[in-house]
C-alpha positions in Angstrom: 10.7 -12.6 7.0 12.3 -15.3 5.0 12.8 -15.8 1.3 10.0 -18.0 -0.1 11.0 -21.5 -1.5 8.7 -22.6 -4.0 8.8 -26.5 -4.1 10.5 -28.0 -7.5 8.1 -29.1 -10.3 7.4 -29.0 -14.2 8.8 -25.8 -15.3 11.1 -24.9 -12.3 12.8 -28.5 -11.9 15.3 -27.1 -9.0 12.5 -25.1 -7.2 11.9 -21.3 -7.1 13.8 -18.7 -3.9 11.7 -15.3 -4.2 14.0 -13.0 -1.8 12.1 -11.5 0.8 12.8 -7.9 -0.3 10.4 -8.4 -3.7 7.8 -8.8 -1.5 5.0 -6.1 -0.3 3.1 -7.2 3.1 0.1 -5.6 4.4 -1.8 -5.6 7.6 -5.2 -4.7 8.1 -7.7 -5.3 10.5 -9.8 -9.1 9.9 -13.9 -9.3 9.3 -15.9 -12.8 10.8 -15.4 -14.1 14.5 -12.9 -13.4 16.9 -15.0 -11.0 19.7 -12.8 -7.8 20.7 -9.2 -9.1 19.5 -11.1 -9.1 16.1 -11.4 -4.7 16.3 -7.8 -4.6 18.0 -5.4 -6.7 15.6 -4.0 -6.2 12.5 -4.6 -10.0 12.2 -5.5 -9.8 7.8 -2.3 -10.2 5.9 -1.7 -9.2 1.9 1.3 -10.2 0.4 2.4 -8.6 -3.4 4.9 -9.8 -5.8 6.0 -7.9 -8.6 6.0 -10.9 -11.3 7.4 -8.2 -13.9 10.3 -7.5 -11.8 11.4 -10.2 -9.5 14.6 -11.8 -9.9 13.1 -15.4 -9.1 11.9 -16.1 -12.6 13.6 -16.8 -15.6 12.1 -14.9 -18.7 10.6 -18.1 -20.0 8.9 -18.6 -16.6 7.9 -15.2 -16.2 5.9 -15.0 -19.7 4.3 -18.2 -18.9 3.3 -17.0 -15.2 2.2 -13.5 -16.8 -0.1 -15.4 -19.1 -1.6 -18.2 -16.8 -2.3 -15.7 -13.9 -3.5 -12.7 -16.2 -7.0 -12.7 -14.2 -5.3 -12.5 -10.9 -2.7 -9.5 -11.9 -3.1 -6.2 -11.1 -0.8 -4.9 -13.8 1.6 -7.5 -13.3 1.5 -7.2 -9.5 0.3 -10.8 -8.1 -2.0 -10.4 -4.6 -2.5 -13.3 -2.0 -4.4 -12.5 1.2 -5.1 -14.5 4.2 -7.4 -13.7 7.1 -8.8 -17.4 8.2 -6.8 -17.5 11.4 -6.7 -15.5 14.5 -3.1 -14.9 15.0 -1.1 -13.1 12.2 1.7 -15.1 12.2 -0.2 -17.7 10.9 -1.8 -15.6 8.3 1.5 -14.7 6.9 2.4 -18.3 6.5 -0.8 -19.0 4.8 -0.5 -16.3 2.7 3.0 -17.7 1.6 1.9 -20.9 1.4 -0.7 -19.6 -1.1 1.5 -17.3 -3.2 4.2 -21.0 -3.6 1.3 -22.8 -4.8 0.4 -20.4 -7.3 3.7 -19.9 -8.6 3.8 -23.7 -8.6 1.3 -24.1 -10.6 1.5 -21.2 -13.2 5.2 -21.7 -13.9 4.6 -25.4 -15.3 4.5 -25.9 -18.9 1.1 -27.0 -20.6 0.5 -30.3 -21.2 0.2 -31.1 -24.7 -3.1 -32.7 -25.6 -3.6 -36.2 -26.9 -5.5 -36.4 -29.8 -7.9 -39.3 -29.5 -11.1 -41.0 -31.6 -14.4 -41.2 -30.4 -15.6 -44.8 -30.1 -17.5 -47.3 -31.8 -19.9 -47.0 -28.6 -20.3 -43.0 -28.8 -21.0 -42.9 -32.6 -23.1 -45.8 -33.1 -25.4 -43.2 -29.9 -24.9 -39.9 -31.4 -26.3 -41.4 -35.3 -29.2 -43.4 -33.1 -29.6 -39.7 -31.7 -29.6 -38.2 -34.3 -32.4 -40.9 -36.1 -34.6 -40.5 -33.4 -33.8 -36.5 -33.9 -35.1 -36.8 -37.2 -38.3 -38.7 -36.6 -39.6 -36.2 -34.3 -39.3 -33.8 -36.6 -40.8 -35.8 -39.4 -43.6 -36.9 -37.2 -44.2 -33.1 -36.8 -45.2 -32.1 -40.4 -48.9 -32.0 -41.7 -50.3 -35.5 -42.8 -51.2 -35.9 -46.9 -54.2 -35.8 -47.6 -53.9 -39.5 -49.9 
């Protein structure tokens, strides 16, 4: 297996290599279609990285993965399986695909947000709202007796 090139983006402008050794594959036998090759192949592949420990991430990067994929970790262990194809060669390269993305995607730095006004349009609705809001409930009450 080769090391996994994570394409470059916000956060990892040159790209991320994860070396091939950080990384934990598993085999195991794939559910759905497929007939009798389905009971016989080890077709389902898991692949693990060790975000805690790999040597891919800077310390910067690795506190802001740790944080965006938090529901995802197992401790800090990140898990990627793939099982939609018959052959697993093909699951393996899905599975990497997967695992880049993620990276790609967690390592990049939030985007600030833009504070903005609402607009003459949206208040000028939410006070007509609220009049009409306010009618109901006055149109509820019990009428006097004059």
């Amino acid at each position: 297996m080769d090391d996994l090139r994570v394409a470059p983006g916000p956060g990892a402008p040159r790209g991320l290599t994860v070396p091939a050794a950080e990384f934990v594959e598993k085999f195991s036998r794939s559910s759905g279609p497929g007939g009798q090759h389905v009971n016989t192949a080890d077709s389902r592949v898991q692949l693990s990285l060790d975000l805690g420990t790999t040597s891919a991430l800077d310390d910067d990067q690795r506190a802001r993965v740790l944080r965006n994929l938090a529901p995802r970790l197992s401790g800090t262990v990140l898990t990627v399986s793939a099982e939609e194809h018959r052959s697993q060669r093909r699951n393996r390269e899905a599975a990497r695909r997967r695992l880049a993305e993620l990276l790609r995607e967690a390592v990049a730095p939030p985007v600030p947000r833009r504070p903005t006004r609402p607009t003459r349009g949206s208040r000028r609705r939410r006070l007509e709202a609220k009049r009409q809001r306010s009618e109901v409930k006055t149109n509820r009450r019990r009428p006097n007796h004059d």
